[in-house]
C-alpha positions in Angstrom: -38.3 39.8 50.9 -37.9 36.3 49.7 -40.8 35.2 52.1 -43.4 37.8 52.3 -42.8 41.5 51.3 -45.9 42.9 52.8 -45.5 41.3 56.3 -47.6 42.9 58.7 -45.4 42.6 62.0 -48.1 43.2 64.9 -50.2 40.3 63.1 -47.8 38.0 62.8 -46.8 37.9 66.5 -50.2 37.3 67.3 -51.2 34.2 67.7 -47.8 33.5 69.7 -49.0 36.2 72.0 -52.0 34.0 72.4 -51.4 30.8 72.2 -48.6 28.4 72.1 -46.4 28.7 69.1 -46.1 24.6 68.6 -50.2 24.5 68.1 -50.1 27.9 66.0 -47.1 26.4 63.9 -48.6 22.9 63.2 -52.0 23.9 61.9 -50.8 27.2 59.7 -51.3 27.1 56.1 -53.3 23.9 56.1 -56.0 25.9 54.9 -53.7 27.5 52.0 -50.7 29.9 52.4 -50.5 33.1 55.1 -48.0 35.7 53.9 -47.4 36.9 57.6 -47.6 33.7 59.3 -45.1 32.5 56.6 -42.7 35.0 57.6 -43.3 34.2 61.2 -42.0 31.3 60.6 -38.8 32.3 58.9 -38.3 34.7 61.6 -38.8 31.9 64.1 -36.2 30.4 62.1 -33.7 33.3 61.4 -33.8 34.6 65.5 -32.4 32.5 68.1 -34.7 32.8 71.0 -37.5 34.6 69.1 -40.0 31.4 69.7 -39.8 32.1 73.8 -39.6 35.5 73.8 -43.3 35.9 72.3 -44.7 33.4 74.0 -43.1 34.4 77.3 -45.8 37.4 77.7 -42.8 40.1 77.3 -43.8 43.1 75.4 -42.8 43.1 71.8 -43.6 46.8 71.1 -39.9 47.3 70.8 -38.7 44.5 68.6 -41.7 45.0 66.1 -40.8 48.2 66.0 -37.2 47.6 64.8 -38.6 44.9 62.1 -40.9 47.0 60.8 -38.3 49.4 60.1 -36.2 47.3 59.0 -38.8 45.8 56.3 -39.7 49.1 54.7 -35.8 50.5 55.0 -34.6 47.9 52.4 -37.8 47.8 50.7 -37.3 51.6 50.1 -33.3 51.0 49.5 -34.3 48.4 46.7 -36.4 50.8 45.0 -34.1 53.5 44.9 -30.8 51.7 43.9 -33.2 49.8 40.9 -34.7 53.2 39.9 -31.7 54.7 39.3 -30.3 51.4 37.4 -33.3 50.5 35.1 -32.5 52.7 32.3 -29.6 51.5 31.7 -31.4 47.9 31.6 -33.5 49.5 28.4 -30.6 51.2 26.5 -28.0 49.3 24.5 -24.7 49.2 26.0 -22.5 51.8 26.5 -25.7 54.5 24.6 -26.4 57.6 26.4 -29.9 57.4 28.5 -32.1 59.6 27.0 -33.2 62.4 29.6 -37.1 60.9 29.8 -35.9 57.7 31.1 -33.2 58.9 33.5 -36.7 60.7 35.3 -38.9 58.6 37.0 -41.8 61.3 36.6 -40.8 61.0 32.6 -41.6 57.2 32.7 -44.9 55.7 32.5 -47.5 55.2 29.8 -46.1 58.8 28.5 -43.2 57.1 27.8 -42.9 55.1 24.6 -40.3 52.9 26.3 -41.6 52.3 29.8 -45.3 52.2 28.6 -45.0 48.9 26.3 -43.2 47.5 29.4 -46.2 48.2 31.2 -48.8 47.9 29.4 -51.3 44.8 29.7 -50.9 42.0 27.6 -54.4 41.8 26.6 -54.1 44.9 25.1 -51.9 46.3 22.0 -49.9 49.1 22.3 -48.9 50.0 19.0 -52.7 51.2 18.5 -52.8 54.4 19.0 -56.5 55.0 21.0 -55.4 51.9 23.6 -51.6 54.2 24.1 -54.3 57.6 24.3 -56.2 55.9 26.7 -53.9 54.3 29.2 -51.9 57.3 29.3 -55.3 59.5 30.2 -56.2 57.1 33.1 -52.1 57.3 34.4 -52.0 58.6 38.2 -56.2 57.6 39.0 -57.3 55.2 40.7 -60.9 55.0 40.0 -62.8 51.7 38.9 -62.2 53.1 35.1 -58.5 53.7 35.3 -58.2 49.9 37.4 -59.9 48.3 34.3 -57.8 50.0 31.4 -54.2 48.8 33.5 -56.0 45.2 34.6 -53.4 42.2 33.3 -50.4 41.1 33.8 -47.7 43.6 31.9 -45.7 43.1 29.1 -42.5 43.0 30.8 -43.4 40.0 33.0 -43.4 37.3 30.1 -39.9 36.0 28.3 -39.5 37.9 24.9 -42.4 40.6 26.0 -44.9 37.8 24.2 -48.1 36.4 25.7 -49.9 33.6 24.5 -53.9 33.7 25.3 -54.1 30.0 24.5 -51.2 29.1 26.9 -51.3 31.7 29.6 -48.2 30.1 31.6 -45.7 30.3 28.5 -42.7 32.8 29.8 -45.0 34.3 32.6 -42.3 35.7 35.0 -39.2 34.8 32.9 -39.0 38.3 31.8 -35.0 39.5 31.3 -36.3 43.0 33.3 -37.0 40.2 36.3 -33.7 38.5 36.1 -31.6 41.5 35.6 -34.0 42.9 39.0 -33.1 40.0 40.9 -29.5 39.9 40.2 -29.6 43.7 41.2 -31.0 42.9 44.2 -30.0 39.7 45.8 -26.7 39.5 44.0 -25.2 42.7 43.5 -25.5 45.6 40.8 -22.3 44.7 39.5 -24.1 41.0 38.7 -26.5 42.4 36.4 -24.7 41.8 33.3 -22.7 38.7 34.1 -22.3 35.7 32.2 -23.7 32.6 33.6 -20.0 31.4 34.2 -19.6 34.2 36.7 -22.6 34.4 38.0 -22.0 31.2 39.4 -19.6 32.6 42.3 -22.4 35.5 42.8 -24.9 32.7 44.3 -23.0 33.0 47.0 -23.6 36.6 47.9 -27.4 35.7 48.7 -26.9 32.1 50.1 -24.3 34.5 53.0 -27.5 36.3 53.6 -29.3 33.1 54.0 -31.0 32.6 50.4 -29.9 29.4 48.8 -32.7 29.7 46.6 -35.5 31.6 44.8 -38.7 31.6 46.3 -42.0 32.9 44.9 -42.0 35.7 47.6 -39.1 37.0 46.0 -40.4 36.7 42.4 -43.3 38.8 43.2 -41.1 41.0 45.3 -39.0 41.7 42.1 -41.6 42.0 39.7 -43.4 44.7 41.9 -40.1 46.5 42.6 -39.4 46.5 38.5 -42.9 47.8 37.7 -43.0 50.5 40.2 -39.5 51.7 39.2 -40.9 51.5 35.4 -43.8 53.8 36.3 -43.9 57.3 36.8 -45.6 56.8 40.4 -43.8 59.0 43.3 -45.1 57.2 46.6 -41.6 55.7 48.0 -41.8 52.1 49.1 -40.2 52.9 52.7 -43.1 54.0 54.9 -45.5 51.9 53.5 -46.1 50.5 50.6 -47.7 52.2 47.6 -51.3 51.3 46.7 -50.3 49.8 43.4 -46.9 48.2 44.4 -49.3 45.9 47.6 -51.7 45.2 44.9 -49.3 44.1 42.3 -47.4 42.0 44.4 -50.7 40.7 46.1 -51.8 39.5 43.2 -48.4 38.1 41.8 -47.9 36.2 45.4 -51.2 34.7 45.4 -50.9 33.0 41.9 -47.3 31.7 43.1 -48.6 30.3 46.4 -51.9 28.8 44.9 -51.7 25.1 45.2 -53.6 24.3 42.4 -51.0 26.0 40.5 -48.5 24.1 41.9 -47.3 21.9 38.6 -46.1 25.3 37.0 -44.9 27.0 39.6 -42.5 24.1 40.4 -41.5 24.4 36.8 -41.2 27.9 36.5 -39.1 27.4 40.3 -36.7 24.8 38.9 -36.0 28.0 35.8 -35.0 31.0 37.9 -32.6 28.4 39.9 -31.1 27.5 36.7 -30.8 31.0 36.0 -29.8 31.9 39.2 -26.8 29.7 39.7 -28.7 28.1 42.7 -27.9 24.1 43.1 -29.5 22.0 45.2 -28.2 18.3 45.7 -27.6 16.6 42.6 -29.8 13.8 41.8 -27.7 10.8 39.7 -29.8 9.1 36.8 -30.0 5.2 36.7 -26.8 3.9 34.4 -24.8 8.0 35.0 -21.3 8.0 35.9 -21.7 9.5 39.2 -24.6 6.6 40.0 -21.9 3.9 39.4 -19.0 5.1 41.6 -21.9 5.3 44.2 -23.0 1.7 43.7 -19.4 0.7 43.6 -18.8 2.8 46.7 -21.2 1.8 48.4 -20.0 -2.1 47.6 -16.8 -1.9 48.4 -18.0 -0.3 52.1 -20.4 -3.5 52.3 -17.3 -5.8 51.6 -15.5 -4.2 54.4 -18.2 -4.2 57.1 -18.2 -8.4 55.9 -14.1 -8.5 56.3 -14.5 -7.0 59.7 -17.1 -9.5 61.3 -18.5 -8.2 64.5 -16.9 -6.0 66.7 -15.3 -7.4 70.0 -16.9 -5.9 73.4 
């Protein structure tokens, strides 16, 4: 999930049934980002052997098969286990969960709550016709309905607040998205850590090969969190809901567009921070840790000097 969510298995191995992987490899993406050829790749990276079993004209029915089940099985096991957890996300601690959050077919636009988590930032849901209105077009799908739900919802941006003039301000820093991440990639039981312990947690994902958060898994999360905030039914398992590929379609794109690449970075170097993830620090000119480099790497020129040439 922290590549591409929707990965269509059959049409990734494709072009290694055709042609060589090496060719296939070098030229994907330079035409902009593929969400199954990027999880080709990962898988290419994850399975020993994977590379010469597809292009060695075996039959991959089988192992497609088994990916494909495996994809929607812990997409539908993420939905579930955050379904059941959300509410007690949007209740203060230690509250009783009042009975129309604990339902999902209670949630919604019918649901005070849940509905100025979801609804559009463009629009204002303390009026009353905009609540009337979005709740009337809930559960259709028709060009009418698409345009009264169209933007990105509330619970997305950091603080629930949306700037027109500054679209990028605290889009996908949302606490709903951390506390959805943590759920998933770290454990339920790292929701509500500190950033002290949450430190230890990055390990939990880094032992399942995630050593840091990708924009695959951003969009995962955010579509995971607003399906389990609506009152929609359609499990994520066998296949995913309508709304849910759209969602995360349209999240994925904007995080994979090069042109937005400046504030993506940005917003990548935040969740990391959050996250606990650390890459490999990077000493400033005149820091402590830049010195006992340089001296270090001094004292190791001296020696080579003291030692002359080796003798053959």
């Amino acid at each position: 999930m922290s590549v591409y969510a929707l990965c269509n298995v059959a049409e990734a191995f494709k072009p290694l049934q055709v042609i060589s992987a090496s060719t296939q490899l070098a030229t994907s993406g330079s035409t902009g980002p593929d969400g199954d050829q990027s999880a080709l790749r990962a898988m290419l990276d994850m399975i020993p052997g994977l590379q010469q079993y597809l292009v060695g004209g075996f039959d991959p029915s089988e192992l497609q098969s088994k990916l494909k089940e495996g994809f929607e099985s812990a997409r539908s096991e993420d939905s579930k286990t955050i379904k059941k957890a959300i509410p007690t996300w949007l209740v203060p601690d230690g509250s009783p969960i009042p009975s129309d959050l604990a339902e999902k077919m209670t949630r919604g636009f019918r649901n005070d709550v849940t509905g100025a988590l979801l609804c559009p930032v463009c629009k204002d849901w303390s009026d009353a016709a905009t609540r009337a209105a979005l709740r009337d077009a809930e559960g259709y799908n028709d060009i009418r309905s698409q345009e009264l739900r169209k933007g990105w919802p509330t619970f997305i941006y950091a603080e629930r607040e949306y700037d027109p003039a500054m679209p990028w301000k605290g889009l996908f820093r949302g606490s709903l998205l951390l506390k959805g991440f943590r759920h998933v990639f770290f454990g339920p039981s790292a929701v509500f850590l500190d950033k002290g312990n949450r430190s230890r947690r990055s390990g939990n994902a880094a032992l399942n090969g995630m050593k840091k958060v990708t924009p695959a898994s951003i969009a995962y999360i955010a579509a995971q969190v607003k399906f389990c905030l609506s009152s929609e039914r359609t499990r994520l398992g066998k296949g995913a809901s309508g709304d849910f590929k759209q969602f995360y379609t349209l999240a994925w794109n904007l995080l994979t567009d090069v042109a937005e690449k400046e504030n993506v970075d940005d917003l990548l170097v935040w969740w990391n921070r959050e996250m606990m993830f650390h890459g490999e620090p990077v000493p400033f000119e005149g820091s402590p840790l830049s010195q006992i480099r340089k001296h270090h790497a001094k004292r190791n020129a001296e020696q080579d000097m003291t030692a002359g040439p080796s003798e053959s």
